[in-house]
MDAnalysis code that builds the backbone (N, CA, C; Angstrom):
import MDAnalysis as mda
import numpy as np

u = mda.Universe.empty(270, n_residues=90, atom_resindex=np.repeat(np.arange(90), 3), trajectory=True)
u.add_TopologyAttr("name", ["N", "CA", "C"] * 90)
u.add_TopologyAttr("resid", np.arange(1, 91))
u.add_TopologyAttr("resname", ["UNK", "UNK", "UNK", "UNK", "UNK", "UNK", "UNK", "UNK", "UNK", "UNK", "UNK", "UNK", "UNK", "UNK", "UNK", "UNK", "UNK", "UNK", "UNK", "UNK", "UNK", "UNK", "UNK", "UNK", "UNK", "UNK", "UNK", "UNK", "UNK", "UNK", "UNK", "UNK", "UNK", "UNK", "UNK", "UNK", "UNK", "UNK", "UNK", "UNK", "UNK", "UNK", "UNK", "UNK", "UNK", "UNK", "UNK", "UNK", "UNK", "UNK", "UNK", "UNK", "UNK", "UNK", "UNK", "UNK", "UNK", "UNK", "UNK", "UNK", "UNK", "UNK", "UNK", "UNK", "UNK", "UNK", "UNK", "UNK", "UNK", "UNK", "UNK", "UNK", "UNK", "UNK", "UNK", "UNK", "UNK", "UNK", "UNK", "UNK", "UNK", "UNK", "UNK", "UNK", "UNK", "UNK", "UNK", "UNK", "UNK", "UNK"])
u.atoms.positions = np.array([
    [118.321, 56.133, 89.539],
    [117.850, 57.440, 89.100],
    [118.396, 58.508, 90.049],
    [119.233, 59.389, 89.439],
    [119.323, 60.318, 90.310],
    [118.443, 61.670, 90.569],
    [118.396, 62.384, 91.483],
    [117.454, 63.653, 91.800],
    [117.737, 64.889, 92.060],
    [117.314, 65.798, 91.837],
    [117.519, 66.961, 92.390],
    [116.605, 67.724, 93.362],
    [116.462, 68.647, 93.815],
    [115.145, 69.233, 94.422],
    [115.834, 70.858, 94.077],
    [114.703, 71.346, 93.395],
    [114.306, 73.256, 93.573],
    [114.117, 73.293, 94.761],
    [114.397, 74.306, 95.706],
    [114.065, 74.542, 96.670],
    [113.630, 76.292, 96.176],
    [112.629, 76.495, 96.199],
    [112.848, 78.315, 96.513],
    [112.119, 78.804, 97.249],
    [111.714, 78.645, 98.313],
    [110.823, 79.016, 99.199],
    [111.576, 79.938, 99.731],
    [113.108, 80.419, 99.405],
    [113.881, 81.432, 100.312],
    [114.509, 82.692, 98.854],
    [113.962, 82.058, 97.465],
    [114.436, 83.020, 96.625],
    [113.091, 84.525, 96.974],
    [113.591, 85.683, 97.012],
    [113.447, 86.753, 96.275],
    [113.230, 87.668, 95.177],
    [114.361, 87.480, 94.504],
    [114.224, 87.423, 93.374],
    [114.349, 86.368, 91.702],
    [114.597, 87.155, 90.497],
    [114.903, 86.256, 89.346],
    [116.313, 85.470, 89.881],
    [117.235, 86.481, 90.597],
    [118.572, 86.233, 89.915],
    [118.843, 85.189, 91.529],
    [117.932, 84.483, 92.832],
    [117.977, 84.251, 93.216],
    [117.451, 82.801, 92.793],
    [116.692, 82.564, 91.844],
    [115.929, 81.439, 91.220],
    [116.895, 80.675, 90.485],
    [117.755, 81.790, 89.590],
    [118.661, 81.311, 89.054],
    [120.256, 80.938, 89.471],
    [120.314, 81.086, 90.572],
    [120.926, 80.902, 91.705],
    [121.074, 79.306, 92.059],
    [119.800, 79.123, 92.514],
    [119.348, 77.823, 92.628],
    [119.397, 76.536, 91.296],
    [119.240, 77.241, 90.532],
    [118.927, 76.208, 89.260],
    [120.558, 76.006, 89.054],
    [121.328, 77.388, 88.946],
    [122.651, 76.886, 88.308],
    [123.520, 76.074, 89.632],
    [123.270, 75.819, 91.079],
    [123.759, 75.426, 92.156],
    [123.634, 74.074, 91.826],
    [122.255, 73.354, 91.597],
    [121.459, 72.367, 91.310],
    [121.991, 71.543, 90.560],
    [121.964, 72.095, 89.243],
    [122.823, 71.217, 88.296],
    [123.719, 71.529, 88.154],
    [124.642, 72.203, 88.892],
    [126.191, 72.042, 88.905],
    [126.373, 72.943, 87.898],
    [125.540, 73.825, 87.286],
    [126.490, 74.518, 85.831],
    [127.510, 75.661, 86.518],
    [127.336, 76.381, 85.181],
    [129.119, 77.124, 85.568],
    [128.362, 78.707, 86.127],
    [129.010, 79.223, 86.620],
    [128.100, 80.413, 87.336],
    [128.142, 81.668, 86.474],
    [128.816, 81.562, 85.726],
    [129.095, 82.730, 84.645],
    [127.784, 82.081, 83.619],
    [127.368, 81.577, 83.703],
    [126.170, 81.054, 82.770],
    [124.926, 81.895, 82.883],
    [124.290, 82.179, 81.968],
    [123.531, 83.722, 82.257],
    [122.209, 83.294, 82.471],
    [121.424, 84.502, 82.716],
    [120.502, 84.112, 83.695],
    [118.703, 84.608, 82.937],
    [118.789, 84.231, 82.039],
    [117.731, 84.448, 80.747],
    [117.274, 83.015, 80.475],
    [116.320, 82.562, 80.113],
    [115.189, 82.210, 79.283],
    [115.953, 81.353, 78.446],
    [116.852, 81.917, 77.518],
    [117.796, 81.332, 76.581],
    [118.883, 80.290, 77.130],
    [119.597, 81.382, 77.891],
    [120.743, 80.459, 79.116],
    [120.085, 79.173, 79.225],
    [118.997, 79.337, 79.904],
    [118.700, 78.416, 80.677],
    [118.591, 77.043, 80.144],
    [117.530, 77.175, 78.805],
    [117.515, 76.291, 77.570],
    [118.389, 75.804, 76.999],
    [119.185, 76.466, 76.873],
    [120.974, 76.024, 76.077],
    [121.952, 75.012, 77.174],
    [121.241, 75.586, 78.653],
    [122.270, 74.601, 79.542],
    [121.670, 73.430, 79.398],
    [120.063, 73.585, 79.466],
    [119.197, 72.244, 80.161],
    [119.550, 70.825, 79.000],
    [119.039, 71.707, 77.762],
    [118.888, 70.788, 76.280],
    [119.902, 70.123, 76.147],
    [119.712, 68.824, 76.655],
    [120.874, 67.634, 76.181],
    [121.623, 67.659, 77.604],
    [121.259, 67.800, 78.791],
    [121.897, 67.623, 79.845],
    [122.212, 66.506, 80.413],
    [121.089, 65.987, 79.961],
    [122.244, 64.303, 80.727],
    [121.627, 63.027, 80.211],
    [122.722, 62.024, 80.284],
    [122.133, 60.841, 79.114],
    [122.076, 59.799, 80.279],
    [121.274, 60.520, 81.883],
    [120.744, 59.203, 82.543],
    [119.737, 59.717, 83.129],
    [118.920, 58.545, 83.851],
    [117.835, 59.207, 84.266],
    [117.770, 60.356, 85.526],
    [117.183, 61.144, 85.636],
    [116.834, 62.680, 86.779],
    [115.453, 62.605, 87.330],
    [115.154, 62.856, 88.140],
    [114.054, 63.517, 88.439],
    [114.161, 64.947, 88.992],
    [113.416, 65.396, 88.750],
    [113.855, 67.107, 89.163],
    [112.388, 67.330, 89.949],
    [112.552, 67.848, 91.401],
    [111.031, 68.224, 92.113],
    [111.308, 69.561, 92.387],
    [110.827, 70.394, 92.176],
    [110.257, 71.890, 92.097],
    [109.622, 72.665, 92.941],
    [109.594, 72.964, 94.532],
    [109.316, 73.051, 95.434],
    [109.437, 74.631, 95.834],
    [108.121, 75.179, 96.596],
    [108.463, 76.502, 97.114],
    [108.070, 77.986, 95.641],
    [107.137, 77.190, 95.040],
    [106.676, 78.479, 93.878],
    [105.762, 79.336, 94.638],
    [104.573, 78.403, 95.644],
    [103.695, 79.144, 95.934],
    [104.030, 79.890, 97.182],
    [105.603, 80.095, 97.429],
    [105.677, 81.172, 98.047],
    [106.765, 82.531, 97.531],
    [106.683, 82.429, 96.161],
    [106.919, 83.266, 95.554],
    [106.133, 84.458, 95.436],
    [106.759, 86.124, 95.215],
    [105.520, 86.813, 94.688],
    [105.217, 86.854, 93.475],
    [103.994, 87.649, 93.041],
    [103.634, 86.945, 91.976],
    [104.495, 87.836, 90.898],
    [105.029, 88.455, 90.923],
    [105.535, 88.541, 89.587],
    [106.954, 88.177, 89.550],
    [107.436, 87.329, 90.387],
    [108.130, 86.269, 89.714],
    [107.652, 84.749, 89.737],
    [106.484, 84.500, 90.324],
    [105.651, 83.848, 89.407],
    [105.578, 83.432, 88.332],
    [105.596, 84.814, 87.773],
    [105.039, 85.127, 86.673],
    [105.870, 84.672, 85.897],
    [107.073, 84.979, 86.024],
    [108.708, 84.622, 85.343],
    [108.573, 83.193, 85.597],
    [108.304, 82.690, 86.780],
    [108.270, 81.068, 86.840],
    [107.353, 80.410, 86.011],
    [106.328, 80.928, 85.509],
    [105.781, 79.875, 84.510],
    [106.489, 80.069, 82.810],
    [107.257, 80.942, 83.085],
    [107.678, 80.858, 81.398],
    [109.158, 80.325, 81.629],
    [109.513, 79.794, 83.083],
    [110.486, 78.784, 83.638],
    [109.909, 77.286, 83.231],
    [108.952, 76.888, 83.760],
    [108.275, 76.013, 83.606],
    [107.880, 75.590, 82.362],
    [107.764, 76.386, 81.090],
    [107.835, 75.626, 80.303],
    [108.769, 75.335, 79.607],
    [110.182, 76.413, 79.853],
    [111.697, 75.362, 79.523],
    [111.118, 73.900, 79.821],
    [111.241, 73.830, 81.366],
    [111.111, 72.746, 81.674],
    [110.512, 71.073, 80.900],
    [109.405, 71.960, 80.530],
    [108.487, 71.199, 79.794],
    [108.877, 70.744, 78.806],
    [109.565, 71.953, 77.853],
    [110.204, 71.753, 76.585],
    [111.548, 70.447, 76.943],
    [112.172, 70.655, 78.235],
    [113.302, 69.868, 78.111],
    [112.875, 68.045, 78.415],
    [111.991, 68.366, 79.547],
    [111.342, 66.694, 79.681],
    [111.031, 65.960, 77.947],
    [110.261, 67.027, 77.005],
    [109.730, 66.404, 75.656],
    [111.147, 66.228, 74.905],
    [112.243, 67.273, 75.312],
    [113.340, 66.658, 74.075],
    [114.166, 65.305, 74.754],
    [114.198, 65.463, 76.289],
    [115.031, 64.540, 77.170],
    [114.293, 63.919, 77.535],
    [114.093, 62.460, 77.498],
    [112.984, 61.652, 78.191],
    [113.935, 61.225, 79.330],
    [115.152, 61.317, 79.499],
    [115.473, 61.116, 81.177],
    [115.017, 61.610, 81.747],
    [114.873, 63.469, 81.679],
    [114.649, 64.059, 82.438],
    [112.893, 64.521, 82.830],
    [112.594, 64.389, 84.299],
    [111.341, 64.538, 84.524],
    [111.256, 65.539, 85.328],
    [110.268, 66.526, 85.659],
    [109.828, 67.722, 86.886],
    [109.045, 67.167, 87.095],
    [108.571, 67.924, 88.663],
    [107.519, 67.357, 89.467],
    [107.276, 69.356, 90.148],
    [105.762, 68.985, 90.320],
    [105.725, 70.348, 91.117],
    [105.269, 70.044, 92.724],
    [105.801, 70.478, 93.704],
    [105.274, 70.577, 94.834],
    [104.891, 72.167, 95.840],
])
């Protein structure tokens, strides 16, 4: 199984979150940085197993927080279409 780790205990902002995510899984950096993007990269990303751990929300402020839980349920959405892929929150 391979893994990844979120780290954002050092993001700032959105476009620093997304920073991280597109570093993470290797996507292409011109890949945009919306809600949509994000979904279109994740959906169907990989045909082995992942674990993905998610680390450093609760030192976010809160209104990107706020943006992080409507992150989180990409997420969610992608674990239910990808059963490789799993999140973890720490």
């Amino acid at each position: 199984m391979k893994q990844i780790q979120l780290n954002f205990h050092k993001c700032k902002n959105i476009s620093d979150i997304y920073q991280e995510i597109k570093t993470k899984f290797k996507l292409p950096q011109n890949c945009g940085e919306n809600l949509s993007a994000l979904w279109d990269s994740l959906d169907c990303y990989c045909d082995y197993e992942l674990r993905v751990t998610v680390v450093g929300i609760e030192d976010l402020s809160e209104e990107i927080q706020n943006y992080i839980r409507q992150i989180k349920q990409i997420f969610t959405r992608v674990s239910r279409e990808n059963q490789n892929i799993t999140f973890e929150y720490k």
